[in-house]
FIVEXSE-212822 format. One record per residue (C-alpha): residue number from 1; x, y, z. Coordinates in nm, 3 decimals, always signed. Each point is the difference from the previous one (the first is absolute). Last residue first. Example, Ala and Ser with C-alpha at 12.3 -4.5 7.8 and 13.67 -1.06 7.14 Angstrom:
<rec><nr>2</nr><u>+1.367</u><v>-0.106</v><w>+0.714</w></rec>
<rec><nr>1</nr><u>-0.137</u><v>-0.344</v><w>+0.066</w></rec>
% end
This chain:
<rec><nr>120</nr><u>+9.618</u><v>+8.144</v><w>+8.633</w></rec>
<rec><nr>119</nr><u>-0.124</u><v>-0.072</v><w>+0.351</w></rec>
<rec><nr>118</nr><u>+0.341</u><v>+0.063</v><w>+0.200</w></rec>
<rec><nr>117</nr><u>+0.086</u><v>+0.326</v><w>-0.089</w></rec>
<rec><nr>116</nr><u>-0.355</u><v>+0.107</v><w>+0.098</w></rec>
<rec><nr>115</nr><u>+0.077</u><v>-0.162</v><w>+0.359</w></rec>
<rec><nr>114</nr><u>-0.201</u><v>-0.295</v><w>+0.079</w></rec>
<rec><nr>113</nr><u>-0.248</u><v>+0.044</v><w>+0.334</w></rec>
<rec><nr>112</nr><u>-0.124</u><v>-0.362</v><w>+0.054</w></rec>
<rec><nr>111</nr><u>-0.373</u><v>+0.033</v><w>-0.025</w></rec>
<rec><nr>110</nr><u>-0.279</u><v>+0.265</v><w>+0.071</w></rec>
<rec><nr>109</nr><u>-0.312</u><v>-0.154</v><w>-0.096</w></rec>
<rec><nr>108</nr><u>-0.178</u><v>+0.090</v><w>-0.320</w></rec>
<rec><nr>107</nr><u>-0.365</u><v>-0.055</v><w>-0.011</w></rec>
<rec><nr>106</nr><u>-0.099</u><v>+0.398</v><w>+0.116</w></rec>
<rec><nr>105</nr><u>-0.036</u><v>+0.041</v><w>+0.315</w></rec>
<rec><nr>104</nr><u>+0.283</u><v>+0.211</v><w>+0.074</w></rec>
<rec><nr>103</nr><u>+0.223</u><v>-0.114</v><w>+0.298</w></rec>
<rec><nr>102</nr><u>+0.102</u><v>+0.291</v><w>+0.224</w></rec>
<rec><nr>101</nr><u>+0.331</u><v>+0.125</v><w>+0.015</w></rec>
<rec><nr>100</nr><u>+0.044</u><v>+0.265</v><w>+0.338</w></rec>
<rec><nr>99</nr><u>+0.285</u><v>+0.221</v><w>+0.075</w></rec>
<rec><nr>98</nr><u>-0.034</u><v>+0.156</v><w>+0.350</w></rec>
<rec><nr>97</nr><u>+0.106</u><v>+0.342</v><w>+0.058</w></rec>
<rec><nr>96</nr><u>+0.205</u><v>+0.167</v><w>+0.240</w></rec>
<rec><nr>95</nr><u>+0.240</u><v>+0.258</v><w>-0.105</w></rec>
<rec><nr>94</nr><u>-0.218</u><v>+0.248</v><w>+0.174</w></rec>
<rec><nr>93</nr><u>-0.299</u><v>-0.180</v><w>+0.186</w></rec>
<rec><nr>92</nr><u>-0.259</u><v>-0.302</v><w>-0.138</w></rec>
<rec><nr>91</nr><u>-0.028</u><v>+0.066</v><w>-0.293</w></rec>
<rec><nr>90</nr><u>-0.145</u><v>-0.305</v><w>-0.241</w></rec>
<rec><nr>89</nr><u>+0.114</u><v>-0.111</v><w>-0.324</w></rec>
<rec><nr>88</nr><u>-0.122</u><v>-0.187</v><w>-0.242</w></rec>
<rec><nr>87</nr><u>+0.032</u><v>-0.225</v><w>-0.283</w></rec>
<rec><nr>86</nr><u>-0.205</u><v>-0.215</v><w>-0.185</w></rec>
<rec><nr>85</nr><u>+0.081</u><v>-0.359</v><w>-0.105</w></rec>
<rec><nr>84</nr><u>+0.000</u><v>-0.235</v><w>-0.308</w></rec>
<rec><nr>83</nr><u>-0.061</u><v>+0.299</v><w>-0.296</w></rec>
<rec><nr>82</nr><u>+0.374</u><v>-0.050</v><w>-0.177</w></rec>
<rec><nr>81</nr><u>+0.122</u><v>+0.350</v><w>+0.103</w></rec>
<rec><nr>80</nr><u>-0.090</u><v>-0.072</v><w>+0.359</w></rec>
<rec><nr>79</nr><u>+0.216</u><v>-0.292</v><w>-0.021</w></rec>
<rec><nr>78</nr><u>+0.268</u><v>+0.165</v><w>-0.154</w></rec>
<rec><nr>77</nr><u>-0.052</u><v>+0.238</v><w>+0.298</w></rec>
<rec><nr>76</nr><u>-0.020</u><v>-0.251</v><w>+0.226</w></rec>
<rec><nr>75</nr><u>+0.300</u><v>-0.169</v><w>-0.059</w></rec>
<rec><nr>74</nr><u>+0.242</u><v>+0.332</v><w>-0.045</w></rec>
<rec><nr>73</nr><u>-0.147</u><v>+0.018</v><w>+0.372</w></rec>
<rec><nr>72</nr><u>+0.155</u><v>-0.341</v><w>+0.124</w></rec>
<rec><nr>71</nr><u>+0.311</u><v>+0.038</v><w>-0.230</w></rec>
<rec><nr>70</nr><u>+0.060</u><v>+0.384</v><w>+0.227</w></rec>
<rec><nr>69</nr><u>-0.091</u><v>-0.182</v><w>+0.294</w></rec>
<rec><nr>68</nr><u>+0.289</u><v>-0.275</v><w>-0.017</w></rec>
<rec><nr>67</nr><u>+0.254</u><v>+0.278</v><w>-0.112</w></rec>
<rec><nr>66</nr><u>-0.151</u><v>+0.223</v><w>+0.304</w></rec>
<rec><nr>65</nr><u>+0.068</u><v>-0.277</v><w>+0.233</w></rec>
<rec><nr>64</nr><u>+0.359</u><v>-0.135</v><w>-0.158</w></rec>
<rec><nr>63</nr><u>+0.102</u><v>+0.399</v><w>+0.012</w></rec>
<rec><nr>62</nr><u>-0.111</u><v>+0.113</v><w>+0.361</w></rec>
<rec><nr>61</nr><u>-0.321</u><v>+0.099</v><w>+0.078</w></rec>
<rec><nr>60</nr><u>+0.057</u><v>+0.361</v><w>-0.048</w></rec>
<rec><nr>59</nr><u>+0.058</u><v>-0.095</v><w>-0.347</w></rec>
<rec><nr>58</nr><u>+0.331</u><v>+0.076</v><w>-0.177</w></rec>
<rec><nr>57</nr><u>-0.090</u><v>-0.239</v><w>-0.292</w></rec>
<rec><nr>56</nr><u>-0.371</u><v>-0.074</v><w>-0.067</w></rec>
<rec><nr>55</nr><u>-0.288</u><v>+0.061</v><w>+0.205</w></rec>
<rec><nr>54</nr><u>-0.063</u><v>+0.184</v><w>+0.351</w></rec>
<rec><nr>53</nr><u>-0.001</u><v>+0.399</v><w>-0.071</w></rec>
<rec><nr>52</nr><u>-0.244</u><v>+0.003</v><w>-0.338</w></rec>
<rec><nr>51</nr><u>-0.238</u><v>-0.337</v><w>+0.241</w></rec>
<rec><nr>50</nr><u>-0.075</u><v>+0.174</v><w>+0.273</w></rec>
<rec><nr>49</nr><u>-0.067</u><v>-0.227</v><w>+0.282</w></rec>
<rec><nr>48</nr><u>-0.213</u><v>-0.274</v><w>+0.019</w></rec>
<rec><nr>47</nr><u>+0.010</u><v>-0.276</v><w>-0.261</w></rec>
<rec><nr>46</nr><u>-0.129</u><v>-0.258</v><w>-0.210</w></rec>
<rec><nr>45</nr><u>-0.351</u><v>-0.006</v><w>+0.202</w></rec>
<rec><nr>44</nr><u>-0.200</u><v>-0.237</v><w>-0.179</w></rec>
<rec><nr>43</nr><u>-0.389</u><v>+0.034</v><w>-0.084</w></rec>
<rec><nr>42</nr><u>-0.232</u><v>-0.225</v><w>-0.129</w></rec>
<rec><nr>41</nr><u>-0.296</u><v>+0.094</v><w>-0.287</w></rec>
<rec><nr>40</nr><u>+0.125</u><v>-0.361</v><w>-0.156</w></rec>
<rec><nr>39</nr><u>+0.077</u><v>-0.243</v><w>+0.214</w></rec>
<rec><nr>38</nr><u>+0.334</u><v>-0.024</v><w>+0.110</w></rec>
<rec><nr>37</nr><u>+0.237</u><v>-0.298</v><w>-0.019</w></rec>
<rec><nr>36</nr><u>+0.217</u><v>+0.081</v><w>-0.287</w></rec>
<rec><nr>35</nr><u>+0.037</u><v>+0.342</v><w>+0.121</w></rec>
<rec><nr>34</nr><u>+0.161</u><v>-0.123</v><w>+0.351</w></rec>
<rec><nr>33</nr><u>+0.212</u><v>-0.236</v><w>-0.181</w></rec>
<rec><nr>32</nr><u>+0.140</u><v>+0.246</v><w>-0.246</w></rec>
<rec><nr>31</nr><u>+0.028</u><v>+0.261</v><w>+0.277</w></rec>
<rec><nr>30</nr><u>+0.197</u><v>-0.152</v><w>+0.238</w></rec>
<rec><nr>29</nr><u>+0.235</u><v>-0.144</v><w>-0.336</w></rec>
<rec><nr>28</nr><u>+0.033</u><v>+0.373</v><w>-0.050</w></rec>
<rec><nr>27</nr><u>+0.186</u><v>+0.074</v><w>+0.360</w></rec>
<rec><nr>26</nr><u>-0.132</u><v>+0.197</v><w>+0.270</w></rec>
<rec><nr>25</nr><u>-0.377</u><v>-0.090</v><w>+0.015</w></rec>
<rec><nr>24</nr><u>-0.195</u><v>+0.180</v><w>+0.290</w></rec>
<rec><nr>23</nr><u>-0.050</u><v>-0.227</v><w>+0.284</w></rec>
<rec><nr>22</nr><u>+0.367</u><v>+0.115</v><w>+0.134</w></rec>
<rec><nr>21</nr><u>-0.099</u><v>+0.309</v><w>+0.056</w></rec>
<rec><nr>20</nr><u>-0.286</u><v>-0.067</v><w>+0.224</w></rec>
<rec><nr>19</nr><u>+0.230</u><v>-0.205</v><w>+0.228</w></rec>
<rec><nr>18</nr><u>+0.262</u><v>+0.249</v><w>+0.017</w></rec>
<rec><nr>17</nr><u>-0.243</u><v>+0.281</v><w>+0.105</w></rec>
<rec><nr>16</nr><u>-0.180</u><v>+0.200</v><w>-0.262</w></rec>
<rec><nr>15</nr><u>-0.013</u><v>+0.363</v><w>-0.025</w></rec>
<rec><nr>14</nr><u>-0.262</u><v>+0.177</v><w>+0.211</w></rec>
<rec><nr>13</nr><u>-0.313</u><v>+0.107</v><w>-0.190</w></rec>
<rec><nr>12</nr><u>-0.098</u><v>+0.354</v><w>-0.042</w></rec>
<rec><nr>11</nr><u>-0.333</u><v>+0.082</v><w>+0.048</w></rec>
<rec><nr>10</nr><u>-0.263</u><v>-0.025</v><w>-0.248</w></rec>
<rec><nr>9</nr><u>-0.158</u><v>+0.302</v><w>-0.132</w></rec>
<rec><nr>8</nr><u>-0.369</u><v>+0.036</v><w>+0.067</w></rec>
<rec><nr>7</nr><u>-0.267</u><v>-0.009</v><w>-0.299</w></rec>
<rec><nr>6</nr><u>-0.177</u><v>+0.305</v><w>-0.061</w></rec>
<rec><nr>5</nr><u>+0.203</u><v>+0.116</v><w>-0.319</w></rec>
<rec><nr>4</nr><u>-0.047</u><v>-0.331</v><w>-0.191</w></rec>
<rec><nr>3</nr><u>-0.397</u><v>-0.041</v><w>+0.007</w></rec>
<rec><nr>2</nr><u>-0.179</u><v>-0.247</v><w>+0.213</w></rec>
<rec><nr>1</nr><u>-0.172</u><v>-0.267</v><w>-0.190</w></rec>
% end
């Protein structure tokens, strides 16, 4: 197995085109139905970008976008939180990183996301 320090960095990869964007899951029902068909050990792109600068009100994505994104990764965390799926990140440049949920393999299957509020 080589060791850490004498493996070469990977180069930068270019941003995505339109096409490539658009196979990532914008919306939270994308990402319900994409989770409840993976297998466990799978992994789903949820976004490229950088997620601090693109979620929630005043994003650079415009508001509807970053409100959609900001319930998509408030999703994942809880999630997460629960044990159903892993997440990562991987740099690609500055500000560029992809945001990766991968199924765990435990039993549990990620399901309908239900707010906290909602499952009291």
């Amino acid at each position: 197995m080589p060791r850490i320090d004498t493996l070469a960095p990977r180069a930068a990869e270019p941003a995505p085109t339109t096409s490539e964007a658009l196979d990532i899951p914008l919306t939270l029902a994308d990402l319900e139905v994409r989770l409840r068909a993976a297998a466990p050990g799978q992994m789903l792109e949820y976004h490229r970008g950088y997620l601090a600068l693109d979620r929630g009100a005043g994003s650079r994505l415009g508001e509807d976008a970053g409100e959609e994104l900001d319930q998509v990764a408030l999703a994942v965390m809880e999630m997460a939180e629960a044990g159903r799926v892993h997440l990562i990140q991987r740099r690609h440049d500055r500000c560029d990183y992809s945001y990766i949920v991968v199924v765990a393999r435990q039993g549990t299957r990620p399901g309908p996301y239900r707010p906290a509020w909602e499952r009291r």
